[in-house]
Structures are given as structure tokens and as C-alpha cells.
N, C-alpha and C positions, 0 to 999 in steps of 0.2 A: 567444528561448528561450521555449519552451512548454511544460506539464506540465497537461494537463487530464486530470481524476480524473471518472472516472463510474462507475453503477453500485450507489450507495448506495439502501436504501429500507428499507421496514417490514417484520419478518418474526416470524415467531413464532417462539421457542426452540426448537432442533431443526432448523431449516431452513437455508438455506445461501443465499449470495449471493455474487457475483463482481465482485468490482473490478477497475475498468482504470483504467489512465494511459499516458497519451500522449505521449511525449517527444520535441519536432524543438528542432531548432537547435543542439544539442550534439552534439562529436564525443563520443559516447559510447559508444568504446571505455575512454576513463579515469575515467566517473561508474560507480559505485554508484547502485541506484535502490533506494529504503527506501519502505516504508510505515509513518508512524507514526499514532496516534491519543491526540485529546485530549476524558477525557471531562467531561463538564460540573464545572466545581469544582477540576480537578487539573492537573497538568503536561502537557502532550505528552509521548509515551511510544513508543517505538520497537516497533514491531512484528514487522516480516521487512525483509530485504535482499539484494540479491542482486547479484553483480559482475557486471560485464561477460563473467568466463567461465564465468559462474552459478553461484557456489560461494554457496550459501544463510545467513540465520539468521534464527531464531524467536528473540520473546520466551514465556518460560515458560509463559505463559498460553495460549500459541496453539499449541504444541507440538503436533502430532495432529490436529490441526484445518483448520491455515491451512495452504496452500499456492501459495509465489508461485511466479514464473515469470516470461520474459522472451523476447520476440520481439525481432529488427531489429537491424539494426547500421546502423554509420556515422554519420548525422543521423537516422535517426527509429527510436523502439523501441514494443513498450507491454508494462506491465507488467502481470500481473495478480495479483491474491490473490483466491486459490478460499476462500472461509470456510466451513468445515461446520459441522454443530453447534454453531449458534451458541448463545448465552447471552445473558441479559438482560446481564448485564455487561459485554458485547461492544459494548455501546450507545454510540458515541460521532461524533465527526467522526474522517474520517479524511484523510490527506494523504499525495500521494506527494512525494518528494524526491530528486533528483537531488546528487550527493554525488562532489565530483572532492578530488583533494588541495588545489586552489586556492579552490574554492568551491564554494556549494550553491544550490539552487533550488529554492523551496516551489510545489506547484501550490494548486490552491484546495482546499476540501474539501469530502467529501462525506459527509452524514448518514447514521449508520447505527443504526435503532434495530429493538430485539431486545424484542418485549412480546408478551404473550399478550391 
């Protein structure tokens, strides 16, 4: 099982960046694929998700902004989140997650900071 997350970097407020994650080794018609992020000091925190027959969800904060998505069926997919307008707030690691009703799969994360 794999879930490699790329795509994080530095950006100034206002600007946008796009994340992917990579998912093989799962029959991933039965995972959900989530993005969450944890930022310095606080809990991991759910971002967007999206099923297998892409039915979507935002956290509040991301509402208008974030936009995931989702390529591939069978064994390999990749997910991405379009981030617009970002915000210094926005600043954290982020992590994709594969999510079946049996179990879950963390990938690694990837830094995403939002400063002028």
C-alpha cells in the first residue's frame, strides 16, 4: 500500500497550490480518499474527502476555496486538492488518507506554508 502526497511549498496569501496523492495497492473502489491537515500546536483536522463515486466534502474553512478531485480506479488513483486563495492560516502539513470501512492508510505529509 502506497499514498505518496506531493506538491506542498511556500506561497504568499492569495495564491494557490495543488496537491496530489498517489494511491496503488488498494482496491479502491471501497476507500474514501481524505485530505487532512495538522497545524503546528493542534490536532489533525479533516479537510475534503471524496468517495470512490466522488461525492465530495469541505471542512468550513475551505469551503470556496479548496477543490478535491479524483482520477483511476481499481489499484491506482490520485487525488488532488486545488487550494485557492490561500491564507496564512492555511499553513500547515498536510496528509492524504485512504479510508475503507476496514481500515485506513496515512501517506506522509507535505508542508504547506502560506506567508508574505
Amino acid at each position: 500500500v502506497l499514498l505518496q502526497a506531493s506538491g506542498g511549498g511556500r506561497v504568499q496569501p492569495g495564491r494557490s497550490l495543488r496537491l496530489s496523492c498517489t494511491v496503488s495497492g488498494l482496491t479502491l473502489d471501497y476507500y474514501d480518499i481524505a485530505w487532512y491537515r495538522q497545524i503546528s500546536g493542534k490536532e489533525r483536522e479533516l479537510v475534503s474527502s471524496i468517495t470512490s463515486d466522488l461525492n465530495t466534502k469541505y471542512a468550513e474553512s475551505v469551503k470556496g476555496r479548496f477543490t478535491i478531485d479524483r482520477f483511476g480506479a481499481g489499484r491506482t488513483a490520485t487525488v488532488y486538492l486545488q487550494m485557492n486563495a490561500l491564507m496564512p492560516e492555511d499553513t500547515a502539513v498536510y496528509y492524504c488518507r485512504a479510508i475503507s470501512m476496514a481500515r485506513a492508510y496515512w501517506g506522509q505529509g507535505t508542508q504547506v506554508t502560506v506567508s508574505s
